[in-house]
C-alpha positions in Angstrom: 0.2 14.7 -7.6 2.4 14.7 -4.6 6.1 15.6 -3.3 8.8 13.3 -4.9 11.4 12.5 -2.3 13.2 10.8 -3.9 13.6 9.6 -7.7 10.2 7.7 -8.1 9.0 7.6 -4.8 5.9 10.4 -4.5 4.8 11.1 -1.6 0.7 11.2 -2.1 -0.4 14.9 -0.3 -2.0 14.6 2.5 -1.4 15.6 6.2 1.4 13.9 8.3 2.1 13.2 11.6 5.3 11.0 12.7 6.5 9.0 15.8 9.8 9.0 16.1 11.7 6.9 19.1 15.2 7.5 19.8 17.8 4.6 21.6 21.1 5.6 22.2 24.4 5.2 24.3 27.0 7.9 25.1 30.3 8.2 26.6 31.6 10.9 29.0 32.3 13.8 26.9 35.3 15.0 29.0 37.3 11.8 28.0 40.0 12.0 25.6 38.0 9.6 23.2 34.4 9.5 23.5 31.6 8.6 20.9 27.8 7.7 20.8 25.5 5.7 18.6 21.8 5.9 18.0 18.7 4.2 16.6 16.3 6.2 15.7 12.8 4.6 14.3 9.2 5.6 13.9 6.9 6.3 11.3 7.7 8.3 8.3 5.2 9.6 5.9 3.2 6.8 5.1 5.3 4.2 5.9 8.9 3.6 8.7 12.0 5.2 8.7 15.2 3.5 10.5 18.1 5.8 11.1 21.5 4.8 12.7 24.4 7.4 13.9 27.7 6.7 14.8 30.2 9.3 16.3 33.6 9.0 17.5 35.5 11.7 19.2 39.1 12.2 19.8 40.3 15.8 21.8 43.9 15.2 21.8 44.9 18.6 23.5 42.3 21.1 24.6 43.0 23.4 21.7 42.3 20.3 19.5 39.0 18.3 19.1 38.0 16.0 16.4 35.0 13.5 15.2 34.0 11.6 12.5 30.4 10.3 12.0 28.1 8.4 9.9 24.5 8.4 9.5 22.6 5.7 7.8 18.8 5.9 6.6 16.6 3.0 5.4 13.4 4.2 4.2 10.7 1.8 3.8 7.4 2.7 2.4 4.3 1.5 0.0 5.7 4.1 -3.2 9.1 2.8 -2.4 11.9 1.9 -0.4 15.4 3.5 0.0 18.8 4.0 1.6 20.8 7.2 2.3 24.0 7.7 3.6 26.0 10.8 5.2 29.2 10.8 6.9 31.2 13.9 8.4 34.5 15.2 9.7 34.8 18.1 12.0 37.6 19.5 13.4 37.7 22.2 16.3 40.5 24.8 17.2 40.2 26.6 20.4 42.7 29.2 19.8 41.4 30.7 23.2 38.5 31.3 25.6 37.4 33.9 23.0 38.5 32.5 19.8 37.5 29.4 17.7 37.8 27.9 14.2 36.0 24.9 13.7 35.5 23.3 9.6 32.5 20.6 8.8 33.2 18.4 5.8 29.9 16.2 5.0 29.7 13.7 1.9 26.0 12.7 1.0 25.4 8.8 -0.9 21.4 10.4 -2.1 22.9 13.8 -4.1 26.8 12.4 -4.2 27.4 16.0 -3.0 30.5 17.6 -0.6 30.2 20.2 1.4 32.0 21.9 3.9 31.2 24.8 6.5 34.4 26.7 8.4 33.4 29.2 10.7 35.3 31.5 13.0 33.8 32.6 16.3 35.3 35.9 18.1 33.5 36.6 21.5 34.2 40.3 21.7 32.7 40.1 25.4 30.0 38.3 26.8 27.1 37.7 24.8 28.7 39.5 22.0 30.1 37.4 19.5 31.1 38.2 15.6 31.4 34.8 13.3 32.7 34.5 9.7 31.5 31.8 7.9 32.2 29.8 4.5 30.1 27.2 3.4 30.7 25.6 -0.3 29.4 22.4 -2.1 30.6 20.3 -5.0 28.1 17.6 -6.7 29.1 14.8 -8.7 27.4 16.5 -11.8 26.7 12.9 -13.7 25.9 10.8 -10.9 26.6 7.8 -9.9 25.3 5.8 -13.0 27.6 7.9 -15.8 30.3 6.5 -17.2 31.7 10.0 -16.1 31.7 9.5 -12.5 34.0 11.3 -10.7 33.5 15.0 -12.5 32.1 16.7 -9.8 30.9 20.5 -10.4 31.2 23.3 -8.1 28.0 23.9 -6.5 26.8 26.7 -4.3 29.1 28.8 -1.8 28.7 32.1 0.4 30.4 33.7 3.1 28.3 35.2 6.0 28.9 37.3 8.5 26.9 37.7 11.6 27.5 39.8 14.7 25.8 39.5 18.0 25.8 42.3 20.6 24.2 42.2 23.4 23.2 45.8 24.7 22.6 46.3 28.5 20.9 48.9 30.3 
């Protein structure tokens, strides 16, 4: 028996060691509009793994910043071979030095699943910081092959909150 990965592709157990290389091209962060791409490609369990990202960035005020990105995975092995795709928003408010509400939405093609992540940083004084955050999924509860596509079901959610302090002596 092994580790499915996916639906009908087992991975036999065993121990694994991968080689991953990475190619990619950036633009200056500090521009207005900015955005990167990669390659990513190696070995993956017992057979290759190609991965491409995209990312485009627009910060069209400093309080503002934004990005959309895609990922795209092509999985090619002996058991099996597959394709996964993510994409993502994010949007960034820097309401000052010492305030910041940023929100992640991410849409998966393997689990037809959203979720999101909105978190609020305080930085109460340096190396102290407090954060609220909200995560929360929905899944597409008949799947892509259902001639009820479309009903998506709540999935998990949680609120955490985590505080830093830094105590000096």
């Amino acid at each position: 028996m092994g580790y499915e990965i996916r639906l009908r592709v087992v991975i036999p157990k065993d121990a694994y060691g991968w080689t991953r290389y990475k190619v990619e091209i950036e633009s200056a962060s500090k521009r207005r509009i900015s955005g990167e791409a990669a390659w990513v490609f190696g070995s993956f369990y017992t057979g290759s793994l190609d991965t491409f990202e995209l990312e485009l960035k627009w910060n069209p005020v400093a309080l503002i910043s934004l990005a959309f990105s895609g990922e795209r995975n092509i999985a090619s092995l002996p058991q099996g071979s597959f394709i996964e795709d993510a994409y993502r928003t994010m949007l960034g408010l820097n309401i000052s030095p010492d305030l910041t509400l940023s929100s992640i939405v991410q849409y998966e093609t393997e689990d037809k699943a959203l979720g999101t992540q909105t978190r609020l940083r305080w930085t109460i004084m340096p190396s102290s910081n407090l954060y609220i955050i909200y995560n929360h999924n929905w899944a597409d509860y008949y799947g892509s092959l259902s001639q009820h596509q479309g009903d998506w079901k709540r999935g998990a959610y949680e609120t955490k909150i985590k505080l830093d302090y830094t105590f000096q002596f």
